[in-house]
C-alpha positions in Angstrom: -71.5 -10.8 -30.7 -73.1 -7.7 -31.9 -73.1 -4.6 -34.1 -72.0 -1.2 -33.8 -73.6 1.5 -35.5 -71.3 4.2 -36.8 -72.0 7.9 -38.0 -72.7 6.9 -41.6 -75.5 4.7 -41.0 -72.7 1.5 -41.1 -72.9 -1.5 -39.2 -69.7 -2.9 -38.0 -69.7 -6.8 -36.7 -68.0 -7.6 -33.7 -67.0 -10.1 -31.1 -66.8 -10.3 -27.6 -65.5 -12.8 -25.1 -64.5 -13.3 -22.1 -64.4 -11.6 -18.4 -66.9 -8.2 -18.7 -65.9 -7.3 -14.8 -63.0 -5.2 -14.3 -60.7 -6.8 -16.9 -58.6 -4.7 -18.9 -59.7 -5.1 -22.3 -57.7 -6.2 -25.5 -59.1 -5.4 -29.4 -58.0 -6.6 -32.7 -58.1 -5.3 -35.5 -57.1 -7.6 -38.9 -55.6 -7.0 -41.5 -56.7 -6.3 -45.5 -59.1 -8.8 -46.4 -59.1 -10.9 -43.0 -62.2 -10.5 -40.6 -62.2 -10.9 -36.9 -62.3 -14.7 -37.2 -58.5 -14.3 -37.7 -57.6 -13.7 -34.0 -59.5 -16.8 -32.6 -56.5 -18.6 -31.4 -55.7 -15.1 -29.3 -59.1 -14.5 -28.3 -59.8 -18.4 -27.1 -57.0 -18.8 -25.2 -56.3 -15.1 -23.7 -60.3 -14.6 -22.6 -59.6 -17.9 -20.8 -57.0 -16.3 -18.7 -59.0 -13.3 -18.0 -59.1 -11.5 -20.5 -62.0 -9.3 -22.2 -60.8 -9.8 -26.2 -62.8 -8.1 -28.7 -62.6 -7.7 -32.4 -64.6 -6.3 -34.9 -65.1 -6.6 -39.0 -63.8 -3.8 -40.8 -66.4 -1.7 -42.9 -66.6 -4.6 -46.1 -65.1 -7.1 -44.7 -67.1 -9.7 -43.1 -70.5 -9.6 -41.7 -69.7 -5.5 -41.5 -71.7 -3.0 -44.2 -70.1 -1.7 -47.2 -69.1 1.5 -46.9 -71.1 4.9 -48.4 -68.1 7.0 -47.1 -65.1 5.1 -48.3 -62.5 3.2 -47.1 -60.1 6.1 -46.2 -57.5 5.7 -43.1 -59.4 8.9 -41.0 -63.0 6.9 -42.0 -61.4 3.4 -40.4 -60.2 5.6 -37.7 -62.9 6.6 -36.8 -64.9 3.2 -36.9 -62.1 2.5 -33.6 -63.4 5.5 -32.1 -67.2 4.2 -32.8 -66.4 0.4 -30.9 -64.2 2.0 -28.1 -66.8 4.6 -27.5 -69.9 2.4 -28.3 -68.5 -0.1 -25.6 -67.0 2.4 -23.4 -64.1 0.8 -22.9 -61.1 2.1 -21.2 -57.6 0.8 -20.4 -57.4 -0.7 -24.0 -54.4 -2.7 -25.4 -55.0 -2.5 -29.5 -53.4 -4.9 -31.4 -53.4 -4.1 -35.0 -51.9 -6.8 -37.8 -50.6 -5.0 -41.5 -53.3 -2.8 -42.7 -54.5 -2.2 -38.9 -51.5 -0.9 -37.5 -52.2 2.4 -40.0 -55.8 2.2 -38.6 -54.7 2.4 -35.1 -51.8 4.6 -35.7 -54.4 7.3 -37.8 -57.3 6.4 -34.5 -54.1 7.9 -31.9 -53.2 11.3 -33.7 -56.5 11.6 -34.9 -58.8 11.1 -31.6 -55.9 12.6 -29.5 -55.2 9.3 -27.5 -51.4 9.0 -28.1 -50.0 10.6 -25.0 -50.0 8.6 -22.1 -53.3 9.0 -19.8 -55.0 11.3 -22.9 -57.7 8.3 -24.1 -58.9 4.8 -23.7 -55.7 3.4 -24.9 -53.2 2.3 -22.4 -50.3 0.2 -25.4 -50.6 -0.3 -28.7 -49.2 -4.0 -30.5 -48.3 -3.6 -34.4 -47.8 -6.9 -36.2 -46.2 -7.2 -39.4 -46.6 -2.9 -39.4 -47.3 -1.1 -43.3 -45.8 2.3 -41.2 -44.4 4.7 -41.8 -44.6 4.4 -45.4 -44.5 1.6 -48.4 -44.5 3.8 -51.7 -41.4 4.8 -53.0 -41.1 8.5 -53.0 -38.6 11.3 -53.8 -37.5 11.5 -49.6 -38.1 7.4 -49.2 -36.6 5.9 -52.4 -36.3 2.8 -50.4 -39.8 2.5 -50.9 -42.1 0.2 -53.7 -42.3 2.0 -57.0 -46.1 3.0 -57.0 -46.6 1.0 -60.2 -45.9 -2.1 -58.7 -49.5 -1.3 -56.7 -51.1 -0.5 -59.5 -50.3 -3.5 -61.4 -51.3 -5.9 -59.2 -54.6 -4.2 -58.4 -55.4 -4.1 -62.1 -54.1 -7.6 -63.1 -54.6 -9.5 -60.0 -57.1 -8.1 -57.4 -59.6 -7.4 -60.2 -58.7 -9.6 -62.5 -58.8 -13.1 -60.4 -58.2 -12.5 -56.8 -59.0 -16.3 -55.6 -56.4 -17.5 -58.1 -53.8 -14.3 -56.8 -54.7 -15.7 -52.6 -54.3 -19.5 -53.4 -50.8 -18.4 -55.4 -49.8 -16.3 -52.6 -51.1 -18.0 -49.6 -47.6 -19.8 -48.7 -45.6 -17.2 -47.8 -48.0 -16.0 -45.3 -47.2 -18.8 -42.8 -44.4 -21.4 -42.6 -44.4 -24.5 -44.7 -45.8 -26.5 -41.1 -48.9 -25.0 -41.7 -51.4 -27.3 -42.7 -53.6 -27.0 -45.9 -56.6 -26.7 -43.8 -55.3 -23.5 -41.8 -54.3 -21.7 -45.2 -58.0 -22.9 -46.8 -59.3 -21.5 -43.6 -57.5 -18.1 -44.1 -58.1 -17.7 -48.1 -62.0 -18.7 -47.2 -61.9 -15.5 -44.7 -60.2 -13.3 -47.5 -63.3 -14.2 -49.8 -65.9 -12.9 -47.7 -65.1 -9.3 -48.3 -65.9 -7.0 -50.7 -63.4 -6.5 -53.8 -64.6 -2.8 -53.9 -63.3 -2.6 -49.9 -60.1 -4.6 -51.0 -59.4 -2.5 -54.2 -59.6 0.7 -51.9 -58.3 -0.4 -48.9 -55.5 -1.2 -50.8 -55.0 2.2 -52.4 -55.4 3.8 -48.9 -52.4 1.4 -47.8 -50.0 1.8 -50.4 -50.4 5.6 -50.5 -50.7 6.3 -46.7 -47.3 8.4 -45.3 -47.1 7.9 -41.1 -44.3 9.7 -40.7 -45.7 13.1 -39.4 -48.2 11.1 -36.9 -45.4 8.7 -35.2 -43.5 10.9 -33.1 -46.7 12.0 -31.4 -47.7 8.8 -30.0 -46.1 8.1 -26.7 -48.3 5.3 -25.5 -46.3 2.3 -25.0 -45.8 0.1 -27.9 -44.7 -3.2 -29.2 -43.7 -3.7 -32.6 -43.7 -7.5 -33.8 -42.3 -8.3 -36.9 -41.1 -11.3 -38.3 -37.8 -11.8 -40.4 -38.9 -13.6 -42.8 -42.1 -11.2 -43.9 -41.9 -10.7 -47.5 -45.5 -8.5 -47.4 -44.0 -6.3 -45.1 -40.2 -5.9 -44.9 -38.7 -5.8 -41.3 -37.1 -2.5 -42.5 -40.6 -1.0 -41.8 -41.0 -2.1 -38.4 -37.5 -1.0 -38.0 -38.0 2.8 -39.0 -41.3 2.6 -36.8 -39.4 2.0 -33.6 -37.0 4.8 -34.5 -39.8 7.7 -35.3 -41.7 6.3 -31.9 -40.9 7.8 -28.8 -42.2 4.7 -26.6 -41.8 1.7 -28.7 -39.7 -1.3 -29.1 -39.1 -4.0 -31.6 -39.8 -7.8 -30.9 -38.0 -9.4 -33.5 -39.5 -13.4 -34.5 -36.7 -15.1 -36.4 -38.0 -17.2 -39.3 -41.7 -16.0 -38.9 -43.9 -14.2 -42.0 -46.3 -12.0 -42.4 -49.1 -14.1 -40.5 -46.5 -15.1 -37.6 -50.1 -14.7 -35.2 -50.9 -17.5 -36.7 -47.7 -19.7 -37.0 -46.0 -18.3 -33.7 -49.6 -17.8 -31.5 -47.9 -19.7 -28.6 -44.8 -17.0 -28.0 -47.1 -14.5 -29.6 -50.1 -15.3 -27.3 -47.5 -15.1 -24.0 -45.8 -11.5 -24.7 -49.0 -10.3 -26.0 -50.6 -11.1 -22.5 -47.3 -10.3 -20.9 -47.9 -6.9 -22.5 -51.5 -6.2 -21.5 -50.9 -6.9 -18.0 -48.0 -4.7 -17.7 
C-alpha cells in the first residue's frame, strides 16, 4: 500500500499485491463511489496465481485527496497516467468497471497508448461500460433524457444519498447476495466525498466516447451482463461495434456488479485474458 502523488499536489491511495518479479501487471479501476476495496475477491485470488494486481482510490473516493482540479474525465485520465508512470509499469491489463471504463477509454486517446505496442497497456477489460454515450442527444435519441440526471442528483445524491444506496443497492447484485456483501458495498460508497460523486456524475452522464473509440486498437474485452439496469447491454454493444479490437462477453442473468456476483467465471477469463 502506498500513495501516489499527482501534478496537482493530490494524493491517490493505492494497493499492491502480489508477485513484483517479472509478472505482467493487472490494475483496477472502480467504479462511481466504490474504492479499491471493491476488487478484493480479484486481487486475493489472481495475485495468488501470479499475478501483480493493483488498484488505486479515485481522487475523493477513499483514502485518496479531494480534488483542487476537478473531477473531469482528462483530470482522472491523467491520475492513470500518474500510477502507471509512478510505478513504471509496463505490459498492463486495465480493467475498468462503469465510470472507469470512460477513465481508461479517455487515459488511451489521451496519453497515446491505444495502438498496439504505443504505451504500457497491452488489453483493456470494460465491465458494465457507460461508453460511448448515456445522454440522449439529437444523433443518439436512444439515449437518457438529460433531466433524468439532473433529477436524481438534485433530489437524491444531495438530498439523502444513504437512503438513495440502501433503495438501490438490490439491483446491483443478484438476490443470492447476502445482506452482509451489499452493507459491505454501500459502507465503501459512503466513504467518498458527495462533492466527488455530484461531479463525477456530471462528468459521466455528459461524457460522448464516440470520437475516441475507433482509435483504440489494443485488445479488449467488453463484459456486460444482461440483466444491468445501470448500464444497459445496448452500450456495451455499440462499444464493440465503434472498437476495432474488441469483443463482447455476454453474462446472462448478471447486473451491474456481476464482479462481484459472477467473480468465479469473471476471475477465470479475466486471468485467461491477461495471460494471453
Amino acid at each position: 500500500m502506498g500513495f501516489i502523488h499527482t501534478d496537482d499536489g493530490v494524493r491517490l491511495f493505492y494497493r499492491d499485491w502480489g508477485n513484483r518479479e517479472g509478472a505482467r501487471p493487472i490494475v483496477f479501476v472502480s467504479s462511481w463511489s466504490l474504492t479499491s476495496d471493491a476488487w478484493a475477491y480479484q486481487m486475493v485470488p489472481l495475485s495468488e496465481q501470479g499475478c501483480r494486481c493493483i488498484a488505486f482510490d479515485r481522487r475523493g473516493h477513499g483514502k485518496s485527496d479531494d480534488s483542487p482540479s476537478g473531477y473531469g474525465f482528462d483530470r482522472l485520465a491523467d491520475d492513470i497516467a500518474a500510477l502507471l508512470d509512478g510505478l513504471d509499469l509496463q505490459d498492463v491489463t486495465l480493467v475498468g468497471h462503469s465510470m472507469a471504463t470512460g477513465e481508461i477509454v479517455r487515459y488511451l486517446t489521451r496519453h497515446g497508448a491505444g495502438r498496439v505496442g504505443s504505451g504500457r497497456v497491452k488489453g483493456v477489460v470494460m465491465v458494465g461500460t457507460i461508453t460511448p454515450l448515456m445522454a440522449r442527444t439529437d444523433d443518439n435519441p436512444d439515449g437518457v433524457d438529460p433531466a433524468l440526471f439532473e433529477a436524481f442528483r438534485t433530489e437524491q445524491l444531495l438530498r439523502d444519498f444513504p437512503k438513495w444506496l440502501g433503495d438501490n443497492i438490490d439491483p446491483f447484485v443478484t438476490a443470492e447476495t447476502s445482506a452482509e456483501t451489499k452493507g459491505w458495498i454501500t459502507a465503501m460508497a459512503l466513504q467518498s466525498s458527495l462533492l466527488a460523486l455530484l461531479e463525477c456524475n456530471r462528468a459521466i452522464t455528459a461524457a460522448d466516447f464516440r470520437a475516441e473509440l475507433p482509435a483504440i486498437a489494443v485488445p479488449t474485452l467488453v463484459v456486460h451482463g444482461d440483466r444491468d439496469v445501470t448500464t444497459p447491454l445496448s452500450l456495451a454493444e455499440r462499444t464493440v461495434a465503434l472498437m476495432p479490437n474488441a469483443a463482447l462477453s455476454l453474462y446472462e442473468g448478471a447486473p451491474h456488479g456481476l464482479f462481484i456476483t459472477h467473480r468465479e467465471r469473471f476471475n477465470a477469463e479475466l486471468l485467461a485474458f491477461a495471460r494471453s
